[in-house]
Backbone bond lengths (Angstrom), bond angles and torsions (degrees), N, CA, C in turn:
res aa  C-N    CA-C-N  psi(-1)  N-CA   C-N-CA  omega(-1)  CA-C   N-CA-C  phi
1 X - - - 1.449 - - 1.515 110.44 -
2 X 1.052 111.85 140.34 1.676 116.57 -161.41 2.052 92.49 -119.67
3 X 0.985 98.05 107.39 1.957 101.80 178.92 1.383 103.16 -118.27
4 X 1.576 94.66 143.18 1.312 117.56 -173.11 1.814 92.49 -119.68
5 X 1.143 111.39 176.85 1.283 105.15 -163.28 1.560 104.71 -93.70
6 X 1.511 123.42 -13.55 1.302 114.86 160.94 1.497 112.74 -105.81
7 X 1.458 131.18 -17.82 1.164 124.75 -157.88 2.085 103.59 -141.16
8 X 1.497 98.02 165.30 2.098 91.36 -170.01 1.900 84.29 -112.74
9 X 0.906 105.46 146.11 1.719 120.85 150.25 1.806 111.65 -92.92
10 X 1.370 102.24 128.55 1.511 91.43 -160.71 1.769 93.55 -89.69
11 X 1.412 104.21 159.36 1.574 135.58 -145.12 1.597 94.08 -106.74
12 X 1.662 126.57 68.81 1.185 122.21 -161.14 1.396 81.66 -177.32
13 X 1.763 107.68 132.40 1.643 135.03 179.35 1.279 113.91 -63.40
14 X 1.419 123.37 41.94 1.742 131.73 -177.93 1.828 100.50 -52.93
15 X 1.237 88.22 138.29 1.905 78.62 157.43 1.346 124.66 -45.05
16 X 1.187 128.69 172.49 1.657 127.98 162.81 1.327 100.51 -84.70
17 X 1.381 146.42 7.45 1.479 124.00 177.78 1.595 94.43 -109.33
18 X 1.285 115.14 -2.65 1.775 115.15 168.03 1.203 117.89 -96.33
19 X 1.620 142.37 140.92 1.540 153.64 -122.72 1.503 84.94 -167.18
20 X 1.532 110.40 118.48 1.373 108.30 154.00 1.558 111.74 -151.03
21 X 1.464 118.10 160.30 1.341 117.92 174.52 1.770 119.53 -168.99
22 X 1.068 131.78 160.37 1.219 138.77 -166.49 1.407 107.60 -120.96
23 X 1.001 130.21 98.09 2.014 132.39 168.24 1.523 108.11 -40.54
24 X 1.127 117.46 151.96 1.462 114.08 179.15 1.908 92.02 -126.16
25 X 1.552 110.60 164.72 1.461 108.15 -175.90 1.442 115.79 -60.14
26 X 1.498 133.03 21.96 1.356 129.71 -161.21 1.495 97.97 -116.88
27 X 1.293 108.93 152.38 1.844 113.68 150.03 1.429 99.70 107.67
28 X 1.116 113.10 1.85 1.442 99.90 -166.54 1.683 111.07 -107.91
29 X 1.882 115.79 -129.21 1.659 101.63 -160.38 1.739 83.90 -137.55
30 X 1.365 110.20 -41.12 1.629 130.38 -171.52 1.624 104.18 -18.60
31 X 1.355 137.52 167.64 1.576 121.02 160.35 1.858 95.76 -146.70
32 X 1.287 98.45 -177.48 1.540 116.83 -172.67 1.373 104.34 63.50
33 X 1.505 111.42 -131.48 1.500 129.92 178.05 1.851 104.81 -43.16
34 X 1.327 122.62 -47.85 0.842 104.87 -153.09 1.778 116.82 -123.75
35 X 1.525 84.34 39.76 1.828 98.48 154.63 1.138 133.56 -70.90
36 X 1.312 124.37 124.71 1.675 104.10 17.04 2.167 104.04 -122.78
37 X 1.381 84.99 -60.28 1.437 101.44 -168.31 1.936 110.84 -85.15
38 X 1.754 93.46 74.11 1.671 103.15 -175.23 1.741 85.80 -92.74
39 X 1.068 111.13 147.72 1.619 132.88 172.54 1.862 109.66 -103.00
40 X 1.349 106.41 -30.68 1.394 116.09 170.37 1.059 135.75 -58.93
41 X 1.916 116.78 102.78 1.406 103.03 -173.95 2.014 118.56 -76.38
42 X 1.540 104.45 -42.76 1.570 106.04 143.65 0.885 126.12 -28.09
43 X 1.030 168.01 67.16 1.920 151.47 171.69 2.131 76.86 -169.16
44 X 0.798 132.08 2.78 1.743 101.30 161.35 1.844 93.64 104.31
45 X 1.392 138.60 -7.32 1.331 129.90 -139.89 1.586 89.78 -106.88
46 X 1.411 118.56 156.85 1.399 123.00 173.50 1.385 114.22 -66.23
47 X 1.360 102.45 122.62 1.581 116.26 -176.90 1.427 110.22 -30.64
48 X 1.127 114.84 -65.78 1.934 130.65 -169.55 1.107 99.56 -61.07
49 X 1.596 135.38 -52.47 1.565 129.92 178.85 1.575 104.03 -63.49
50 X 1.292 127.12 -26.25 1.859 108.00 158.24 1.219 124.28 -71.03
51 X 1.022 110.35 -46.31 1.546 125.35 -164.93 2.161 93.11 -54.31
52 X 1.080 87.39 -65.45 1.703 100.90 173.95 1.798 103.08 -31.49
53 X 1.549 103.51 -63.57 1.170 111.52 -162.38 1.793 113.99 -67.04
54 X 1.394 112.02 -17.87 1.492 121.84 157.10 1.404 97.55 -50.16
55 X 1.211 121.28 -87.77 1.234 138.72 -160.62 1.294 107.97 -20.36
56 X 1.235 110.72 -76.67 1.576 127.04 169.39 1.739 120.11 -31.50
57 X 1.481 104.16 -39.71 1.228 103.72 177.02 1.835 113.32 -87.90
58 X 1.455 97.88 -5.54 1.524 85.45 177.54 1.854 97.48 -83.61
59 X 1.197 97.77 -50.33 1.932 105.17 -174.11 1.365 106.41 -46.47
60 X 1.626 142.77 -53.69 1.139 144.73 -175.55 1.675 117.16 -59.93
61 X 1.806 101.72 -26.43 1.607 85.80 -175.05 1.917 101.15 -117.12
62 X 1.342 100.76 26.42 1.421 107.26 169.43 1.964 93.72 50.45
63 X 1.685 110.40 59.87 1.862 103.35 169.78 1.481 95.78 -86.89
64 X 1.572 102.59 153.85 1.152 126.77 166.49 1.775 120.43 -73.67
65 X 1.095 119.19 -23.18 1.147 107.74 150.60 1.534 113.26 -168.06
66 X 1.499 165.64 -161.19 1.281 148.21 -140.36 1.663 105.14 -92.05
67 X 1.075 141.54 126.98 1.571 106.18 163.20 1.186 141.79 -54.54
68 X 1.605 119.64 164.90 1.083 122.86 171.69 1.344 118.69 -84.32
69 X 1.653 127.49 79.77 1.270 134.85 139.26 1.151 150.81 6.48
70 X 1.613 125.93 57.94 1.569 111.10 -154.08 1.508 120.56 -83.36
71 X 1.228 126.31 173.88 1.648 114.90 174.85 1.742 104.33 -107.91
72 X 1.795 110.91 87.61 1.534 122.31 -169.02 1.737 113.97 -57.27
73 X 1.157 127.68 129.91 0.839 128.96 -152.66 1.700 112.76 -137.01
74 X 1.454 99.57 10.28 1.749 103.03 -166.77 1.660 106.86 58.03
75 X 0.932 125.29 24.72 1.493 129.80 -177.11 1.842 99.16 -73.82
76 X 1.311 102.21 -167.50 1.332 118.60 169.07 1.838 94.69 -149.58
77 X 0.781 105.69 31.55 1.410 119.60 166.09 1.813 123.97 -80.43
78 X 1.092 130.96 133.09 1.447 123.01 -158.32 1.957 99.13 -143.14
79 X 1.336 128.25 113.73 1.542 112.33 -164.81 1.757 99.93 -125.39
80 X 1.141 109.73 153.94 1.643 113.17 179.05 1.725 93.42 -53.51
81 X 1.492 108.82 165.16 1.464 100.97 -174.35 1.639 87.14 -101.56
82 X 1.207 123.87 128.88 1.688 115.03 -178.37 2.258 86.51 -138.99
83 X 1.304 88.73 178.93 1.396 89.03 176.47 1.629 101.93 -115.94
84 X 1.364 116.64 128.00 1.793 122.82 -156.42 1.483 92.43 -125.60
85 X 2.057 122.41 154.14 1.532 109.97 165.80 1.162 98.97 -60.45
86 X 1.318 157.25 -59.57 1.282 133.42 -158.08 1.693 109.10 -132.91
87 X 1.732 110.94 150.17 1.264 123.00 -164.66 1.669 122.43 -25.00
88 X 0.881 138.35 141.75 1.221 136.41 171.62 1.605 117.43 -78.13
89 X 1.315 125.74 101.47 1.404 116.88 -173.02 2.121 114.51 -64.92
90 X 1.174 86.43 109.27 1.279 93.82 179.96 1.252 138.75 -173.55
91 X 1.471 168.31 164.75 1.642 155.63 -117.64 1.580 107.96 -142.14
92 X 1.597 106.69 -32.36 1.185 123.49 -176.20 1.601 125.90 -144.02
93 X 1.391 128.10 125.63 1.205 100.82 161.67 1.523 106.55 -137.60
94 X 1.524 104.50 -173.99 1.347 113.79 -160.12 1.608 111.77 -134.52
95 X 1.872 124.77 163.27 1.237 110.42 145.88 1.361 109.12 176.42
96 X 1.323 130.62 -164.82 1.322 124.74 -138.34 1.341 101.63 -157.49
97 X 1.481 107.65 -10.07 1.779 124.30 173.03 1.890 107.98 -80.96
98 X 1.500 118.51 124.28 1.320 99.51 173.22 1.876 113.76 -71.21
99 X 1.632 103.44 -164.19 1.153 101.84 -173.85 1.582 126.36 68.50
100 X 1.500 124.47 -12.87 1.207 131.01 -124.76 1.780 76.91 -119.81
101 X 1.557 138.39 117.90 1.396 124.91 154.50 1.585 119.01 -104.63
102 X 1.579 90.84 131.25 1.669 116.03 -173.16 1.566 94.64 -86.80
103 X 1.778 113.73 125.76 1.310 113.28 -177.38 1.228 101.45 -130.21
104 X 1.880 123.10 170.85 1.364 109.74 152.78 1.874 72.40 -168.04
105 X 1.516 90.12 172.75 1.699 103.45 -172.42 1.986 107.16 -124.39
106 X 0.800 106.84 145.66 0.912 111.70 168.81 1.797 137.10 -157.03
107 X 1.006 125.39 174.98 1.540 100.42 -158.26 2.433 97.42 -172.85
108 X 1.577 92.20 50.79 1.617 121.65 173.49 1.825 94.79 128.34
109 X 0.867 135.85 -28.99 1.506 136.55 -177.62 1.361 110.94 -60.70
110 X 1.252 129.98 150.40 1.340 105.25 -166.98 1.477 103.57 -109.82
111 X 1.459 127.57 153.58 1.732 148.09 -177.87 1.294 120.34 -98.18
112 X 1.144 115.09 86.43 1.299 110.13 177.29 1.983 124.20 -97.36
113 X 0.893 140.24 146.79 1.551 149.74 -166.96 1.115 87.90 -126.13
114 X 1.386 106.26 142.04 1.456 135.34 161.72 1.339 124.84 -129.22
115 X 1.462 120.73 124.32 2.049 102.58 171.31 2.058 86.53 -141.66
116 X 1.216 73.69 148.39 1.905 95.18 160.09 1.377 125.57 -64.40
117 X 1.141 115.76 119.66 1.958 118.57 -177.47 1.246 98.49 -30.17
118 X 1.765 137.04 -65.36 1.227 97.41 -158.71 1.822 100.11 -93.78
119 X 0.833 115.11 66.07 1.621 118.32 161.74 1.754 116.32 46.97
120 X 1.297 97.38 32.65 1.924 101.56 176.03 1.703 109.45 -91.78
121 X 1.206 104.43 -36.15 1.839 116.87 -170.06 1.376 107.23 -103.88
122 X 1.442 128.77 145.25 0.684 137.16 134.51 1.721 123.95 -132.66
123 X 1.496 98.83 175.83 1.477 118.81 -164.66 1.271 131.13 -132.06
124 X 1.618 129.54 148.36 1.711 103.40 -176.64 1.524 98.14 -157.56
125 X 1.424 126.28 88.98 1.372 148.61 -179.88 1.325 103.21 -69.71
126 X 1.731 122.64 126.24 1.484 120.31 140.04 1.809 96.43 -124.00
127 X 1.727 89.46 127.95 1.428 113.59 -161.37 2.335 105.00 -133.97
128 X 1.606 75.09 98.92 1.625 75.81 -179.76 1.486 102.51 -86.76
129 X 1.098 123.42 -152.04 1.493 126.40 -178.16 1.723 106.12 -79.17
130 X 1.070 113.22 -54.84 1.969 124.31 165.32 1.315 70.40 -42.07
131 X 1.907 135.83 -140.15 0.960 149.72 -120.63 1.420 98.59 -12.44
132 X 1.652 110.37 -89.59 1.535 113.80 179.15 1.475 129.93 -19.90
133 X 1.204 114.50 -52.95 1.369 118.38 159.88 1.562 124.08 -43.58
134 X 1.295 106.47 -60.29 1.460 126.45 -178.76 1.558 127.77 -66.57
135 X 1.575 104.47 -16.70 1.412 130.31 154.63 1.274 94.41 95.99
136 X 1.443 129.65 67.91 1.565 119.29 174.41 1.687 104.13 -97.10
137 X 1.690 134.61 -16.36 0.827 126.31 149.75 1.493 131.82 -50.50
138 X 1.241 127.48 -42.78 1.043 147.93 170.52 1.904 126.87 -53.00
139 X 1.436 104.80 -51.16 1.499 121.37 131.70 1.317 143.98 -36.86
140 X 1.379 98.34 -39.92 1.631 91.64 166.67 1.685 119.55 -96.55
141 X 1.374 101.14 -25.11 1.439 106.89 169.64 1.833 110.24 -69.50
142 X 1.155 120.15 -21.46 1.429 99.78 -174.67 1.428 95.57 -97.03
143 X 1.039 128.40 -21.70 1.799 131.08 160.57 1.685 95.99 -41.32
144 X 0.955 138.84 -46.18 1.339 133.23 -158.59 1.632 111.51 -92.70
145 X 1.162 120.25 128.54 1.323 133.50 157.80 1.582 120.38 -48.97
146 X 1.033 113.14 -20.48 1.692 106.51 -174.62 1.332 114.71 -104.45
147 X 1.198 136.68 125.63 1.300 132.74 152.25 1.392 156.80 -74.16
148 X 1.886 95.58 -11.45 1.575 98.61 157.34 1.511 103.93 -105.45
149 X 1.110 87.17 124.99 1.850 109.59 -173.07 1.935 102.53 -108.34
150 X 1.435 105.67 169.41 0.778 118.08 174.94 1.370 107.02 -150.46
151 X 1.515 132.91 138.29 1.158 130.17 -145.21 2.065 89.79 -148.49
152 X 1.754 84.99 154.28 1.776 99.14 -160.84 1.839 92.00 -126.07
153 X 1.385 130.92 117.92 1.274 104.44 155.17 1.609 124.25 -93.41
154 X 1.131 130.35 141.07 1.341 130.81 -166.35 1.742 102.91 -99.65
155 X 1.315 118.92 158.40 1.349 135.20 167.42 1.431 108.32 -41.22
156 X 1.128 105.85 108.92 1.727 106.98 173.66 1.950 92.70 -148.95
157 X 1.350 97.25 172.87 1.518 107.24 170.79 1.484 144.14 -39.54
158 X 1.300 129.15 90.61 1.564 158.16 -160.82 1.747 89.81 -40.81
159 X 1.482 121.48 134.26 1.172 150.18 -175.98 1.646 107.90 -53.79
160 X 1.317 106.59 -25.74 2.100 135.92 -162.89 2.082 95.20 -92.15
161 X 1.404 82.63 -28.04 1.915 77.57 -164.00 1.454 99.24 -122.67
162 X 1.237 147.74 25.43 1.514 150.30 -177.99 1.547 107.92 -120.19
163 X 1.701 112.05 72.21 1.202 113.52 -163.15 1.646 103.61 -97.32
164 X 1.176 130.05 120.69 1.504 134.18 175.45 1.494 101.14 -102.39
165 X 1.820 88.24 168.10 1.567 93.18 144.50 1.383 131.19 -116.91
166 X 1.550 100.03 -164.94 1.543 97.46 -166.77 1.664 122.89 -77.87
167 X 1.715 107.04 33.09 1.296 93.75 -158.57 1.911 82.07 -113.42
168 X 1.669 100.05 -26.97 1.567 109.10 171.44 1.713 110.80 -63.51
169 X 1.380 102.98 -20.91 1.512 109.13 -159.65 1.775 93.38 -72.50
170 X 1.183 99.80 -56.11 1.790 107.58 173.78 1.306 122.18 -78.31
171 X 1.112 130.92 -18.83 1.597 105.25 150.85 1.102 117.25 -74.49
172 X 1.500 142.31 -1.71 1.470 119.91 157.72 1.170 122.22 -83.78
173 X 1.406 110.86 2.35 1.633 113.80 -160.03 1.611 99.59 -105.60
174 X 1.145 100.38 -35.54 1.491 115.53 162.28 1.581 113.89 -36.73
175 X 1.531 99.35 -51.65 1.703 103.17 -166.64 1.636 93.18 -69.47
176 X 1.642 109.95 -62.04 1.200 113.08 -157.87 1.715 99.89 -129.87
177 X 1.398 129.88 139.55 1.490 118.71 132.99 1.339 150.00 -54.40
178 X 1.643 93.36 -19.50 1.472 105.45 148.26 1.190 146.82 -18.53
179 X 1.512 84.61 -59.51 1.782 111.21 170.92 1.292 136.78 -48.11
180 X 1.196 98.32 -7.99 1.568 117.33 -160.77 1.296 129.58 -91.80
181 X 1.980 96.59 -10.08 1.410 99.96 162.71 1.685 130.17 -97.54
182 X 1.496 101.33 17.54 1.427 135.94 -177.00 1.657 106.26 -88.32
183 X 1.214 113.46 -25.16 1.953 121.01 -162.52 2.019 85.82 -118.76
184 X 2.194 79.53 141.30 1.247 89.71 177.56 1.367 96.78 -138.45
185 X 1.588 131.90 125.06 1.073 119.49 -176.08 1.610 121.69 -63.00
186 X 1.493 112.14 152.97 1.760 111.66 -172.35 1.137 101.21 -172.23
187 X 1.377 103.14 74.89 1.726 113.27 177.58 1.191 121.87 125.66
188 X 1.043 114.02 174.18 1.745 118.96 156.48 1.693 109.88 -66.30
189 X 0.383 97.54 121.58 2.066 124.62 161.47 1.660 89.56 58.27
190 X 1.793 128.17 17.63 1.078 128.88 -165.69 1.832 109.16 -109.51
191 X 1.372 137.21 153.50 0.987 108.45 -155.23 1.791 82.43 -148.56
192 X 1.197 136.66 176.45 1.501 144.25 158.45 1.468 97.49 -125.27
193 X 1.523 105.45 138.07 1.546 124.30 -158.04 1.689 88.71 -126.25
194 X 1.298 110.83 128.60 1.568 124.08 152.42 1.402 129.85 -96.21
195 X 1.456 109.26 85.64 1.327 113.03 175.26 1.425 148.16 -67.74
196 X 1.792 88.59 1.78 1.485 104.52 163.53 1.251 90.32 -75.85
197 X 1.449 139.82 -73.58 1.083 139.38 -143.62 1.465 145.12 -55.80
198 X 1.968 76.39 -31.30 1.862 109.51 168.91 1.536 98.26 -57.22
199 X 1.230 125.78 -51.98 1.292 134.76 -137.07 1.986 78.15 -94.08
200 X 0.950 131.93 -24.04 1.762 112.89 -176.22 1.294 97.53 -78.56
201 X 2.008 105.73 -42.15 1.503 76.18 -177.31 1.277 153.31 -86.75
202 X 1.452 96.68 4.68 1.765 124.50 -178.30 1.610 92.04 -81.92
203 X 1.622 133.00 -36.82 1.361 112.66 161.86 1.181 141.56 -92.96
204 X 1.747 111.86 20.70 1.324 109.51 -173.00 1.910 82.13 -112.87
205 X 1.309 136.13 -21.10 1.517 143.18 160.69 1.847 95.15 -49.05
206 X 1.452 119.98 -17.82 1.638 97.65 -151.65 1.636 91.87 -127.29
207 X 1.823 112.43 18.68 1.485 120.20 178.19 1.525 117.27 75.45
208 X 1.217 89.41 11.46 2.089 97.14 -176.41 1.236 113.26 -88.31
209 X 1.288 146.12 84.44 1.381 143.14 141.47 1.187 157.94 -75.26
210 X 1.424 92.02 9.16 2.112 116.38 174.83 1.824 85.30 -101.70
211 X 1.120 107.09 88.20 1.416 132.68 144.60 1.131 159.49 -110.90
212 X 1.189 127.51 120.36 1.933 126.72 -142.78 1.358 112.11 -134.99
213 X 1.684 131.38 138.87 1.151 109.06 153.32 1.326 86.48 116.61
214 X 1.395 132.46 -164.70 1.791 152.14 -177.95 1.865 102.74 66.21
215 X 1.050 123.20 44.96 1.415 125.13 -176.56 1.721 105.76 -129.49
216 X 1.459 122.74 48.95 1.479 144.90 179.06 1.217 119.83 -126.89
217 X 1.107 129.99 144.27 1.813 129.90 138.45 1.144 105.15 -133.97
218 X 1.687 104.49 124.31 1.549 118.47 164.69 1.476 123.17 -72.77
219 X 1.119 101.21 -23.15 1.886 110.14 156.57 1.881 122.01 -36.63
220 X 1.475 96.19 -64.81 1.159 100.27 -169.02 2.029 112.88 -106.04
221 X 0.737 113.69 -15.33 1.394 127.51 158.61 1.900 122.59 -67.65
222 X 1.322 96.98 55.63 1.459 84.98 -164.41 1.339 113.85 -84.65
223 X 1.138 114.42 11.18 1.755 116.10 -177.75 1.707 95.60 -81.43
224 X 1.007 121.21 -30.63 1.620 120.17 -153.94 1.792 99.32 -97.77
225 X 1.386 97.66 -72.41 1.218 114.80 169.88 1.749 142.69 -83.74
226 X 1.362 120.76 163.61 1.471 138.71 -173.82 1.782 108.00 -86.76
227 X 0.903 112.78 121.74 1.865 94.20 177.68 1.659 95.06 -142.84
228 X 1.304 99.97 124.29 1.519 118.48 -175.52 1.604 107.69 -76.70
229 X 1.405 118.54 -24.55 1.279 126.16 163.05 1.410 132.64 -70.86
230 X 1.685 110.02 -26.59 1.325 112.99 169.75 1.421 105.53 -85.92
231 X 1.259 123.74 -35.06 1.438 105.20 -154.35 1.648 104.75 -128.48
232 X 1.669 116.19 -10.29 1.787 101.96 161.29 1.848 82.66 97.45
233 X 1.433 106.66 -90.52 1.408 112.69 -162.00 1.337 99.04 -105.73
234 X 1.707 110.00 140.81 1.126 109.87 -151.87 1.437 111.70 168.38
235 X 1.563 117.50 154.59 1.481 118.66 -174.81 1.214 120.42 -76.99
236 X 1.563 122.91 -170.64 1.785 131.13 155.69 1.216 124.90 -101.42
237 X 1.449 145.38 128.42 1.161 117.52 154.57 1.614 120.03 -81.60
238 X 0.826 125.73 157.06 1.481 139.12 174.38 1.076 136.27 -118.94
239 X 1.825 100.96 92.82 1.304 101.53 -166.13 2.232 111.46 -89.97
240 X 1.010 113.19 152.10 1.679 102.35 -148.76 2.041 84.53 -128.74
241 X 1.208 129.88 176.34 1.072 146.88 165.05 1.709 110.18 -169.14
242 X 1.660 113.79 148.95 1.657 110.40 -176.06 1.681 64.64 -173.11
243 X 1.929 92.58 179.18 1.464 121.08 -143.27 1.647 92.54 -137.63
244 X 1.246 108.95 153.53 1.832 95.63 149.19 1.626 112.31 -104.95
C-alpha cells in the first residue's frame, strides 16, 4: 500500500496505464463533523466547502478530467461512466474510454475497483451489504467485456464492528450457504458480518481470483477515515479509478 498523507494507492498489480486511489478524511477545507476533505454533497456538508474539496482532490491526484459522480442508492445498479446534466442514479459504474474517472463515496460501505489485466476496463463499486446481496458486483462485471479481472478492496467496515441482525443473516443464506463463512455469532439474534468476505464470495461465485486489499475498518481508524456508523454525521471517502 503506497499512502500519501491524504489519500492510499491501492496495493494490487494494476497495469501502469491504470491510476487508482482512495482520499482519506484529511487535506481538505470542510469543518466540524465533516473534516476535512468530504467530496459529498449529500452527507449535510456546505455546498462550497465540497465543491472546493473536489477540486483539491482532482489537483492532488493529478485526474484527467472531473469524475463521474454517481447518485448511490444501495442499488445493484452499475452505469457506463459518461458525463450526464444530472447524476446518474447508480452503485457502480464502468468503462473502457481513457481519461474517463470511475468514482463512488463511501463512508463503512465497502469500495471496490476493478480493471482488466491488460488495462482496457475499468470499474468502480460502492457495495453496502443490500448491494452485495442484490448482486451489484455481479452487474458490473457482466457489463464488462473482459474476463481476467483484477479486483481492489477499499476501506470499508472491520469484520469486529459490522454487527447485523439475523434477518440480514438469512437473506444471504437464502441466496447462498456460502455465505456462511462471512457471519459470526454475537448475541442474541445479533450476528458480525464480514464484508470483505461477502464481497470474495460473490467474486470467487463470478470466477474472480486476482484479489487484493479488505485489510481496513473505517469504524475504528478514525484518523484516516469517515464512518457513518461511528459518528451518524459525517463525511465520504472517495475512492476514484481512470486509465491512460
Amino acid at each position: 500500500m503506497t499512502n500519501n498523507r491524504h489519500w492510499l494507492r491501492p496495493d494490487w498489480p494494476a497495469p501502469a496505464n491504470v491510476h487508482a486511489a482512495t482520499t482519506l478524511r484529511t487535506g481538505g477545507v470542510s469543518n466540524g463533523k465533516y473534516a476535512s476533505l468530504n467530496p459529498a454533497v449529500h452527507a449535510g456538508d456546505d455546498p462550497v466547502s465540497v465543491a472546493q474539496n473536489r477540486q483539491i482532490i482532482r489537483t492532488l491526484l493529478d485526474l484527467p478530467s472531473e469524475p463521474i459522480w454517481l447518485n448511490q442508492t444501495h442499488s445493484n445498479r452499475a452505469v457506463e461512466a459518461v458525463v450526464t446534466e444530472s447524476q446518474q442514479q447508480a452503485d457502480a459504474s464502468y468503462t473502457n474510454r481513457s481519461g474517463i474517472v470511475c468514482a463512488v463515496m463511501t463512508a463503512d460501505c465497502l469500495p471496490l475497483l476493478v480493471c482488466s489485466a491488460d488495462g482496457s476496463e475499468i470499474a468502480a463499486i460502492h457495495a453496502g451489504w443490500r448491494g452485495l446481496l442484490e448482486g451489484v458486483i455481479g452487474n458490473t462485471i457482466t457489463a464488462l467485456q473482459s474476463r481476467d479481472l483484477l479486483v481492489w478492496l477499499g476501506p470499508a467496515i472491520g469484520p469486529e464492528r459490522f454487527e447485523i441482525g439475523s434477518e440480514v443473516l438469512t437473506a444471504f443464506l437464502t441466496k447462498s450457504l456460502a455465505y456462511k463463512t462471512a457471519f459470526t455469532k454475537h448475541g442474541q439474534d445479533k450476528w458480525l458480518a464480514d464484508i470483505y468476505q461477502l464481497a470474495r464470495i460473490n467474486l470467487s461465485a463470478l470466477g474472480i481470483d486476482k484479489v487484493y486489499g479488505g485489510h481496513f475498518c473505517t469504524v475504528t481508524d478514525d484518523k484516516r477515515f469517515y464512518s457513518y456508523r461511528r459518528d451518524k454525521v459525517t463525511g465520504r471517502m472517495a475512492t476514484l479509478i481512470w486509465r491512460d
